[in-house]
matplotlib code that plots the C-alpha trace (Angstrom):
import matplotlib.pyplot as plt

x = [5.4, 2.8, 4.1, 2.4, 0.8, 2.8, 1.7, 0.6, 1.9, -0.3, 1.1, -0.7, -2.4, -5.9, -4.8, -3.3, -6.9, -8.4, -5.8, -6.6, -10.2, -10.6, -8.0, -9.6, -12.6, -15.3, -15.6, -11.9, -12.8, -16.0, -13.8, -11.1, -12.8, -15.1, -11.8, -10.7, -8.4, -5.2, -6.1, -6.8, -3.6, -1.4, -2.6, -2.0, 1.2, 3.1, 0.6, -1.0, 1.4, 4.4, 2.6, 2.5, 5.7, 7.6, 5.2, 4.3, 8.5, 8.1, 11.8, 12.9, 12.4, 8.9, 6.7, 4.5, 7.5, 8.7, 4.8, 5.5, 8.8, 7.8, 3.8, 4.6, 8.6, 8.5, 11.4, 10.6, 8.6, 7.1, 5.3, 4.2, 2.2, 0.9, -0.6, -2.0, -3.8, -5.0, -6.7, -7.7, -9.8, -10.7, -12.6, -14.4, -15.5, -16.8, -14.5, -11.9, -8.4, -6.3, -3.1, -1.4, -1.9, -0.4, 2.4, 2.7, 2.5, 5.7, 7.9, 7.6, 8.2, 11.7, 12.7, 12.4, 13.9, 17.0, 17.1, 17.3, 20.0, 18.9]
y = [31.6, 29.0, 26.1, 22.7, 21.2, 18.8, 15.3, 13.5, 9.8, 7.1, 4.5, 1.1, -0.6, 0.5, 4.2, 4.0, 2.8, 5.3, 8.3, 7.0, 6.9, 10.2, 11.6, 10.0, 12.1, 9.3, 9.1, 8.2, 5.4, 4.0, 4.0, 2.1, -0.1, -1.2, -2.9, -6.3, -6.9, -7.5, -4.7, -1.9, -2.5, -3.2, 0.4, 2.2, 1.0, 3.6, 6.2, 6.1, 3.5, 5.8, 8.7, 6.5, 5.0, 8.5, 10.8, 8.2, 7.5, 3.7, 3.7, 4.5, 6.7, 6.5, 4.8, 3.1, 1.1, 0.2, -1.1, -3.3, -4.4, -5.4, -6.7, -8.1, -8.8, -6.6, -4.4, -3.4, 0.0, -2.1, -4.7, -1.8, -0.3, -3.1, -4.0, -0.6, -0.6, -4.2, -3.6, -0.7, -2.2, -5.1, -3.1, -0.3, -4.0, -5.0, -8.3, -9.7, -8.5, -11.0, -9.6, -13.0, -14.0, -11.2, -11.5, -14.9, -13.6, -10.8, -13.6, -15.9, -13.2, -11.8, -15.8, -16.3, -13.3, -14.3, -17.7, -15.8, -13.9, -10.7]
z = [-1.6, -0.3, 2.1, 1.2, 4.2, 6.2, 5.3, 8.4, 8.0, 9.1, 12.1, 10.6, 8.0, 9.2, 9.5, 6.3, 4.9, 6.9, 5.5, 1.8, 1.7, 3.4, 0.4, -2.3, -4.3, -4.4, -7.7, -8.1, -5.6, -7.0, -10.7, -8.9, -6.5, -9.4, -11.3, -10.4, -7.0, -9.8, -11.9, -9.6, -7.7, -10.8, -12.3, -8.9, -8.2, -10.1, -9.2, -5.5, -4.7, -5.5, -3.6, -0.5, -0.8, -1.0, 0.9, 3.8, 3.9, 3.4, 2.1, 5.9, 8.0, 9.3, 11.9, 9.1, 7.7, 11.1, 11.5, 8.6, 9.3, 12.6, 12.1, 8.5, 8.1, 5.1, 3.8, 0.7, 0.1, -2.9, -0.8, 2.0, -0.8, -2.2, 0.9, 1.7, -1.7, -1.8, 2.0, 0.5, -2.9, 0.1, 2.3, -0.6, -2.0, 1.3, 0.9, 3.6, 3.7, 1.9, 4.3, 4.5, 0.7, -0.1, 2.2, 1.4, -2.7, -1.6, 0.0, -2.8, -5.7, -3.4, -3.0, -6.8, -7.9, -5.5, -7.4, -10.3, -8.8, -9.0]

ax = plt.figure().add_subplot(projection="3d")
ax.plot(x, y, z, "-o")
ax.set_aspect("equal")
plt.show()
């Protein structure tokens, strides 16, 4: 029986860039990076984004979520992804990160949906 390597979990934003790009066959990345900011980040959520969220434990446990609890104020796994992946398309597309758009985007959705009550 084979062991799967041990999954070295990334300490920040850049890192977690850094951990991506090296994982990701550059064809996958050209595909991806070549889709709009929305798009790409929309499709990957339930992929990639899942990936990250349950293999780089950013639903506790783990010195990346206390990086974006403490740097960003976030608590949900969700929004830790989604800023991983939208730095991510940012810098393959040679553009600035958007980090406090985004952020900014998280906050309002969580507000909104508490209005809603849910």
């Amino acid at each position: 029986m084979s062991e799967e390597p041990e999954i070295e979990i990334p300490s920040n934003l850049d890192e977690a860039v850094l951990a991506l790009r090296k994982m990701m066959p550059s064809d996958t990345t050209a595909e991806w990076a070549a889709q709009s900011r929305q798009e790409a980040t929309t499709v990957a959520h339930m992929g990639i984004g899942m990936w990250l969220r349950n293999n780089w434990g950013l639903w506790g446990g783990s010195v990346l979520r206390e990086f974006f609890e403490k740097e960003f104020r976030l608590d949900h796994a969700d929004d830790m992804s989604g800023l991983i992946l939208d730095a991510l398309w940012c810098d393959l597309n040679e553009k600035p990160r958007q980090t406090a758009a985004r952020w900014a985007e998280f906050k309002a959705h969580w507000k909104e949906r508490a209005a809603w009550g849910g």
